[in-house]
C-alpha positions, 0 to 999 in steps of 0.5 A: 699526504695521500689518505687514499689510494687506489689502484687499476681498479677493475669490476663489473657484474651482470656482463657489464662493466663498470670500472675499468684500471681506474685509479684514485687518490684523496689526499689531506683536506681535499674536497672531492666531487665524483661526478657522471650520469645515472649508472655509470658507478660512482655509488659502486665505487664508494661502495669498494673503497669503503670496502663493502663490496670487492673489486674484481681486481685492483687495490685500494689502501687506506693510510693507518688509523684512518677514521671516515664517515659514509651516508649511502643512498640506501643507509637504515635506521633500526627501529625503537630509537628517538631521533636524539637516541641515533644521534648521541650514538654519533659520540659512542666512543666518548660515552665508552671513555666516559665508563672507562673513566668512572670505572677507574675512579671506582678503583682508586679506593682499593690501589695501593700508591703505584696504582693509584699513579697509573690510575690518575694519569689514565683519568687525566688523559682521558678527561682530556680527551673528552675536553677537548673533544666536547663531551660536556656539551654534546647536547648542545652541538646535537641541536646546532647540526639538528636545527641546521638540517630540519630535525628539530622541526620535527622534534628529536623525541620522535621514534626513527620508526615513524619517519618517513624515508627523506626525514630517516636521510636527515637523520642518518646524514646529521649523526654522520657530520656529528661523527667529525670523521676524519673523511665524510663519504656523501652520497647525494646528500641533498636529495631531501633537503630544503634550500635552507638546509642545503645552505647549512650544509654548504657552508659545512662543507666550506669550512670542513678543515677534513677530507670529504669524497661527495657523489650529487648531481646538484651542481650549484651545491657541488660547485661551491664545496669541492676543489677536485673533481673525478669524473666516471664515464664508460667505465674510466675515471679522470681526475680534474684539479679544480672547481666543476666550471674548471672541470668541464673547461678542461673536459671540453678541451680533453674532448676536442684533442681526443676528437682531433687525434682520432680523425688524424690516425683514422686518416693514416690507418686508411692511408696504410691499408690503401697502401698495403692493398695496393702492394702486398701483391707486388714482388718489388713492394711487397717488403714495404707493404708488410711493413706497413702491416707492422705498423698497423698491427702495432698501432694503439687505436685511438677509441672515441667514446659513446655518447651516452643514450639520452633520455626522451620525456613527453607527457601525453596530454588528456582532454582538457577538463574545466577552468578550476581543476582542483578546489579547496575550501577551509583545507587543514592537512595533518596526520595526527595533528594540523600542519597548516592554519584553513586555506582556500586554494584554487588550481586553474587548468594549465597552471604550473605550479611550485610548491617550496618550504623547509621539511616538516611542514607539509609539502608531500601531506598537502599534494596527496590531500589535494588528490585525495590519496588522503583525508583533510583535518578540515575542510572540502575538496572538490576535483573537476570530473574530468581530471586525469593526474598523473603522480610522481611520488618521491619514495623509490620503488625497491621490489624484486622485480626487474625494472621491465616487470614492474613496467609490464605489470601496469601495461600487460597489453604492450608487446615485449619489445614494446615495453623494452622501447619506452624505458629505453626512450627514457634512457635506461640500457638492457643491464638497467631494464633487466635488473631489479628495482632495488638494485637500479641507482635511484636516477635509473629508479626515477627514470622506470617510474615516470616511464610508468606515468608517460604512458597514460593521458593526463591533465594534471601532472603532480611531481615530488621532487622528481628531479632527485638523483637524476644526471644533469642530461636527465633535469635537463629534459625534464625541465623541458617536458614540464614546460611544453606539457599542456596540462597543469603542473603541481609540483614539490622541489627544493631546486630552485633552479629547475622550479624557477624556470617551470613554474608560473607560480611559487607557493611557499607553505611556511605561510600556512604553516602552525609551525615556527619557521 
């Protein structure tokens, strides 16, 4: 059964186009992953299915009395609720059955028999309703997703206000799940979350008997929860059935065939045209010249696609500073309150370190304490005099600049087509680098701001999960310009993958932490 269809969708905007006669469908209980580099439109085209904005053309029809759940990149919270406010408005519909209930027994006294009848099958459907749906043990269930993904770490009373951007994600993503829509619409939902939290919701999505439609670039998370994939690339979306190892199976495939058509139909066209050359002129072959002409004219040409701009990431090495860089004794990192137990750190130059641990405990708090950026609850630090950092935060840029503004604005001195050069390197086109910041996709946001820091010399590299919302071509050269920086690394991740094969050590917090883990 189809739950969703849409058809030769077509949109675009800024002169670029993004979807072109794309057609999509979800059927009941399909698990579907949208795939395809930073800025080809995957988050656009959720955006048209769920209807908030309208394509250019085509349709899209939802089967009736359809119920879906969507967590965008760029999802908000209101400010004067606490965490568990937010999430018990997951159950809204049943707290208003519950009113319409208590309602009713407030008018048993004054009906008459008949009404009194209609009165308590009313009630008895509701009660039902709210029986089987739960109701009773809300609570309950609010701290089983809660404790899943982080948030009772952080404490449920705690006002949405105070939260930063990657705690409000968790929120938004928690009351989403508790909502049991009968479709989830994800986009990267595991940008802020930790290994365990990535866990919890893997096996979620295992067992989610509904629809789910899932935009990551987290490929290990994708591969375990979807059994369809859609891939978006120049403007087209292809519909594969099965895991993402079937998929680029059955890509690689459809790209060889592809390859080897073009090559034969190119050898006919110069064929034709060599022919139709040769005797168009002549009286005696010019019927079989025009001919072929036809053909030529009538022929489907066979486009090869692009290939998609990959980006270039060097990080310019400074001079080399002393042998300890950065140095901490009796360190204690907290806002209000400690998160940590006193430690001693000592960070040797060209070290490259990982720092894991579930949310809540520090990860982000102890980078900006080492550099500084922040005072300690206790303790000294001491930076060699020649240090140079370099530092990736992990909150996205959301002005209304344009990305080449906000390049420009730090580097006055370089020439138009200077500017235009570097964030090219880094793989952004000319739609990517004239648009604002708020509007870039936040793998083309990540990408403006480490142009930003390879433009400067540093020793010291330090990197907040840098690698959240970049493609898979984007991690890749990453990792590789991580590795072959001569300089120290510091960096928070909850990818292993890509923290494994860069770090020469792995720090977990939880060992320092005051919190129970």
């Amino acid at each position: 059964m189809s739950i969703l269809n849409a058809e030769n969708i077509t949109h675009g905007f800024g002169g670029r186009q993004i979807l072109e006669d794309a057609s999509f469908r979800l059927l009941k209980g399909e698990h579907i992953g949208l795939i395809g580099a930073n800025g080809e439109g995957k988050s656009t085209f959720l955006k048209i299915i769920t209807g908030e904005i309208a394509p250019d053309n085509g349709t899209v029809e939802w089967c009736r009395h359809i119920t879906y759940g969507y967590l965008d990149q760029y999802s908000s919270l209101g400010k004067g609720k606490t965490i568990m406010d937010v999430l018990r408005d997951a159950f809204s519909y049943l707290n208003e059955l519950e009113k319409e209930m208590l309602d009713l027994y407030e008018k048993m006294a004054e009906a008459d028999e008949n009404e009194l009848n209609d009165i308590m099958e009313n009630v008895g459907e509701i009660q039902e309703i709210l029986e089987s749906s739960g109701y009773y043990t809300i609570d309950a269930k609010i701290s089983e997703y809660a404790n899943g993904l982080g948030l009772g770490e952080i404490g449920l009373d705690k006002d949405v206000s105070e939260l930063s951007g990657g705690q409000r994600s968790k929120v938004l993503l928690t009351k989403v799940l508790l909502e049991n829509p009968m479709i989830l619409i994800l986009d990267e939902p595991t940008n802020f979350l930790d290994e365990n939290h990535i866990n919890w919701l893997t096996q979620f999505l295992q067992n989610y008997e509904n629809a789910f439609i899932l935009v990551s670039h987290d490929i290990p998370f994708l591969t375990k929860v979807t059994n369809v994939i859609y891939h978006l690339e120049n403007t087209v979306l292809t519909r594969y059935k099965g895991t993402y190892e079937d998929f680029l199976r059955m890509y690689d495939i459809k790209k060889q065939q592809i390859e080897q058509a073009y090559k034969k139909q190119q050898k006919k066209i110069a064929d034709l045209e060599e022919f139709v050359a040769k005797n168009k002129a002549r009286a005696a072959t010019a019927t079989l010249a025009r001919s072929r002409q036809r053909e030529l004219d009538k022929m489907e040409r066979i486009d090869i696609a692009k290939e998609k701009v990959k980006p270039i990431f060097n990080f310019k090495a400074d001079r080399a500073p002393g042998r300890v860089v950065i140095s901490a004794e009796n360190l204690v990192i907290g806002y209000d309150s400690p998160l940590t137990k006193k430690i001693d750190i000592k960070i040797e130059r060209n070290k490259k370190i990982a720092i894991r641990g579930v949310n809540g405990l520090g990860k982000s708090t102890l980078l900006k304490t080492l550099l500084k950026l922040i005072p300690p609850i206790e303790g000294e630090i001491e930076h060699d005099q020649f240090i140079n950092v370099g530092y990736f935060e992990q909150e996205e840029v959301t002005s209304d600049k344009t990305a080449l503004q906000e390049f420009w604005d730090e580097f006055p001195s370089l020439t138009n087509a200077e500017a235009r050069a570097a964030l090219a390197k880094c793989g952004l086109t000319t739609e990517h680098i004239t648009s604002q910041m708020k509007v870039l996709s936040g793998g083309e946001n990540a990408k403006v701001r480490l142009c930003k820091i390879m433009q400067r010399p540093c020793n010291i590299l330090v990197l907040d999960e840098p690698t959240n919302h970049l493609d898979i071509d984007a991690k890749a050269e990453l990792t590789r310009a991580v590795k072959e920086f001569r300089g120290t690394v510091i960096l928070v991740s909850h990818e292993s993958e890509f923290y494994e094969s860069v770090a020469d050590e792995v720090w977990d917090v939880s060992e320092w932490s005051t919190k129970i883990v």
